[in-house]
PyMOL commands that place a pseudoatom at each C-alpha (Angstrom):
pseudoatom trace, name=CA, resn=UNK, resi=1, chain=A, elem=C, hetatm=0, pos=[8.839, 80.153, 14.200]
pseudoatom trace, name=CA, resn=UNK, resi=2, chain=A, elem=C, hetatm=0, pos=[8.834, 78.930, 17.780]
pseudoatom trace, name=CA, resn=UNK, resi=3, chain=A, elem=C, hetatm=0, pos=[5.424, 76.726, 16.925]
pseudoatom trace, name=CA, resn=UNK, resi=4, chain=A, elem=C, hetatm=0, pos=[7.646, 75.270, 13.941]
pseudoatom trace, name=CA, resn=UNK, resi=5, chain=A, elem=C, hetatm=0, pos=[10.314, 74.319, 15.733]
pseudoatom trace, name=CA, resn=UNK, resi=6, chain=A, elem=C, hetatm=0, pos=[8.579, 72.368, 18.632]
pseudoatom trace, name=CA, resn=UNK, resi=7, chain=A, elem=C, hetatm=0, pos=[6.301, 70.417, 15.668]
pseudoatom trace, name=CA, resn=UNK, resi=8, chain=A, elem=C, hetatm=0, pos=[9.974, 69.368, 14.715]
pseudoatom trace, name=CA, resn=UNK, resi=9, chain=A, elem=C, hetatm=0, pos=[11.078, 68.704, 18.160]
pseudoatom trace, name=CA, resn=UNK, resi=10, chain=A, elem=C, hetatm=0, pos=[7.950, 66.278, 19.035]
pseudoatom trace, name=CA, resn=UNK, resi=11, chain=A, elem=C, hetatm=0, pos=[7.907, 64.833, 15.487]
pseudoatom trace, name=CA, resn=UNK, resi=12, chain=A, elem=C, hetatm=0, pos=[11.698, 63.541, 16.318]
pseudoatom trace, name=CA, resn=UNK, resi=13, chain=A, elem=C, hetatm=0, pos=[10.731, 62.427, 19.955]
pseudoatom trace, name=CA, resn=UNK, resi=14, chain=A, elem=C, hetatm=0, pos=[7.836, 60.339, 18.431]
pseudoatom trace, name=CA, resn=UNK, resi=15, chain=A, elem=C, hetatm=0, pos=[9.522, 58.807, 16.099]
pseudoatom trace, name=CA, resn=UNK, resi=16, chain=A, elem=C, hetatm=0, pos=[12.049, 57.853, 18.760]
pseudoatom trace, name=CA, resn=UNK, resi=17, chain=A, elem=C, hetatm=0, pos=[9.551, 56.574, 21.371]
pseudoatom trace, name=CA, resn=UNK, resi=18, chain=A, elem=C, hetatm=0, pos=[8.108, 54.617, 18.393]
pseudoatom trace, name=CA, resn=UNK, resi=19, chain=A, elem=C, hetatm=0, pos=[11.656, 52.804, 17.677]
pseudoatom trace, name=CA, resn=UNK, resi=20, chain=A, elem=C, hetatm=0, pos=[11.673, 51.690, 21.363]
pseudoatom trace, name=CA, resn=UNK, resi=21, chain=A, elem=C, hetatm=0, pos=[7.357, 50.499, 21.204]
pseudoatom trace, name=CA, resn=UNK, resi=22, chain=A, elem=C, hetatm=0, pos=[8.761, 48.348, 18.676]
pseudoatom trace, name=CA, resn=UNK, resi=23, chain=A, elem=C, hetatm=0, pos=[12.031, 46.952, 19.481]
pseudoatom trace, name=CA, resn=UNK, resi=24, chain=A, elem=C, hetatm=0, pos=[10.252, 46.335, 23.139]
pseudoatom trace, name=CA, resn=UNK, resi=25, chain=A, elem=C, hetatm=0, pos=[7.043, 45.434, 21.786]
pseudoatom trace, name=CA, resn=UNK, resi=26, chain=A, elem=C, hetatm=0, pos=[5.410, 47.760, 24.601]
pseudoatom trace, name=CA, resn=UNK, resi=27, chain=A, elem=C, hetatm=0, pos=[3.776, 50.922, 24.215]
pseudoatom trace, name=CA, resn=UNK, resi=28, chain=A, elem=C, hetatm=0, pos=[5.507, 54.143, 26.081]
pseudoatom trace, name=CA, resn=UNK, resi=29, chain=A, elem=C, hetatm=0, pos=[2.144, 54.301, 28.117]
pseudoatom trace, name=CA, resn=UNK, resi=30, chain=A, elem=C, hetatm=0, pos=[2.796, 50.971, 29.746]
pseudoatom trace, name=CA, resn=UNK, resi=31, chain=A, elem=C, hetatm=0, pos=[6.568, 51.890, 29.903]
pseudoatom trace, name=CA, resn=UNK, resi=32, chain=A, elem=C, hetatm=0, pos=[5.969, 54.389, 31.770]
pseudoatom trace, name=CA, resn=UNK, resi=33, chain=A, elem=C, hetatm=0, pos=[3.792, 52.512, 34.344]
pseudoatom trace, name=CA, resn=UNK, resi=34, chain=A, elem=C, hetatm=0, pos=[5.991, 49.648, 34.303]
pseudoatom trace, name=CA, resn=UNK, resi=35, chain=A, elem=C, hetatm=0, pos=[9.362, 51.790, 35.016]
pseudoatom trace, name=CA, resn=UNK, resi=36, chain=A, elem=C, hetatm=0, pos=[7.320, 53.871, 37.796]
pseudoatom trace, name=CA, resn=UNK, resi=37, chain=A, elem=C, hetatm=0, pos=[6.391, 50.998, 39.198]
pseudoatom trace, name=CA, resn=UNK, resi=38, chain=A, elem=C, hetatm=0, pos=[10.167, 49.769, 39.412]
pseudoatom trace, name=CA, resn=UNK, resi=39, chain=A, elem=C, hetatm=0, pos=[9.837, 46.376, 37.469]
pseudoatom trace, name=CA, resn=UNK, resi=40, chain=A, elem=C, hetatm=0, pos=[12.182, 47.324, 34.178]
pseudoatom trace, name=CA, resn=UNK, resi=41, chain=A, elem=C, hetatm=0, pos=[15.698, 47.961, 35.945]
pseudoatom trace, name=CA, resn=UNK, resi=42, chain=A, elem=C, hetatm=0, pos=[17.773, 50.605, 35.785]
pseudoatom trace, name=CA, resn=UNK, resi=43, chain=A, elem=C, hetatm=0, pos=[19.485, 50.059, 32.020]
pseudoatom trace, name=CA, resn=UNK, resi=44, chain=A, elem=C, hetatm=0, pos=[20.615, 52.952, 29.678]
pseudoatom trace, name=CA, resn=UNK, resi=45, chain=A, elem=C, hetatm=0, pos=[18.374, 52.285, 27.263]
pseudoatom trace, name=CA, resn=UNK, resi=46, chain=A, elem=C, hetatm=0, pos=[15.033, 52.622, 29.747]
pseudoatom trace, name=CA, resn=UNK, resi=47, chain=A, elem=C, hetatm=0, pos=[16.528, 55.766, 31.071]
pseudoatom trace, name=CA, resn=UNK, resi=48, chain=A, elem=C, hetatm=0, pos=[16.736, 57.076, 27.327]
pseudoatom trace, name=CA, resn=UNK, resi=49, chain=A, elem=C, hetatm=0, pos=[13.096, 56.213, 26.822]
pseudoatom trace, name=CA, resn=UNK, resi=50, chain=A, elem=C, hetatm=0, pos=[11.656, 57.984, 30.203]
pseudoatom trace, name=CA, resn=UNK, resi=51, chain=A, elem=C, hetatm=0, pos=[13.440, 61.028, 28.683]
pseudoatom trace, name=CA, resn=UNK, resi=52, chain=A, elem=C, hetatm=0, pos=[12.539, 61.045, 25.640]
pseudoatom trace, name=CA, resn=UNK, resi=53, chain=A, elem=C, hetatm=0, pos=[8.515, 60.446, 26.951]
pseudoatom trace, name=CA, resn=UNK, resi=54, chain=A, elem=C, hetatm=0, pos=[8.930, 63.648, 29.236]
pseudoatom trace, name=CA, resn=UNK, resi=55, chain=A, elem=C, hetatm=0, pos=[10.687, 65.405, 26.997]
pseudoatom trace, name=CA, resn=UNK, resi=56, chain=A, elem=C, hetatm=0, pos=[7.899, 64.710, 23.883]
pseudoatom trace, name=CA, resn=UNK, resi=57, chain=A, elem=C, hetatm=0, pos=[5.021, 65.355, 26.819]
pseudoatom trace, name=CA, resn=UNK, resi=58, chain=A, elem=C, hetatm=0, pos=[6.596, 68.936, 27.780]
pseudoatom trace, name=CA, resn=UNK, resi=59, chain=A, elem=C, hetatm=0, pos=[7.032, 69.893, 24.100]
pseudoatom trace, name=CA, resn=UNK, resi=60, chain=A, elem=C, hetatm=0, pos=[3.065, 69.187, 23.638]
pseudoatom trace, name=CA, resn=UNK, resi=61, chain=A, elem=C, hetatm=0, pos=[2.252, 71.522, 26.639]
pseudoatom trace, name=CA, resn=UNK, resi=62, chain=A, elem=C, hetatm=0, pos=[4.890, 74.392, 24.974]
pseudoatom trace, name=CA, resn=UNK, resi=63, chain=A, elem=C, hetatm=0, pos=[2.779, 73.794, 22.084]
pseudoatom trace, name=CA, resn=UNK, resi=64, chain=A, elem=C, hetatm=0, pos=[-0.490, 74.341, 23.735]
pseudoatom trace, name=CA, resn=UNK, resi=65, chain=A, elem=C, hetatm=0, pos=[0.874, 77.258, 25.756]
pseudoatom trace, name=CA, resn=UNK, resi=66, chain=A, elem=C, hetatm=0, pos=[2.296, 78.812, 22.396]
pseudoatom trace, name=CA, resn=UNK, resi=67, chain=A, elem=C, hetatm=0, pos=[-1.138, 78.029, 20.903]
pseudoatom trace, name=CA, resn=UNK, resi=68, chain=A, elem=C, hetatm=0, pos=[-2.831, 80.685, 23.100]
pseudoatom trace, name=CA, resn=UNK, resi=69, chain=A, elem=C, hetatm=0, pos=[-0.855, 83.220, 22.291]
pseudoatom trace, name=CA, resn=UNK, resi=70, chain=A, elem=C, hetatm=0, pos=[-2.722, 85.160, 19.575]
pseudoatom trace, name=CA, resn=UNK, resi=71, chain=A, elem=C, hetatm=0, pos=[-0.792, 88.178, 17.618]
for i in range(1, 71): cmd.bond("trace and resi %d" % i, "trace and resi %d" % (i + 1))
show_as sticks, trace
zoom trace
């Protein structure tokens, strides 16, 4: 059930990040550098993306952690 649930999860983030790849025309990967690297801003919208990049990243490692668990 757990597994199920974060396949949802990072579906949903993905399909987020991808709205923002295309309404930016930049790919989360260079969003990411770019941001870090301070040359975006500090607007609503690129706070919303950093989120929703960790947030899809940390659901991938809960999936690999869950992954290993063998019943």
């Amino acid at each position: 059930m757990k597994k199920k649930t974060l396949i949802f999860k990072l579906k949903q983030y993905k399909e987020r990040l991808k709205k923002f790849e295309e309404k930016y025309n930049m790919s989360t990967r260079e969003f990411l550098k770019k941001n870090n690297a301070g040359e975006l801003g500090d607007e609503a919208y690129l706070l919303e993306w950093e989120y929703l990049a960790d947030a899809a990243n940390l659901t991938k490692q809960e999936l690999k952690e869950v992954a290993k668990i063998s019943l």
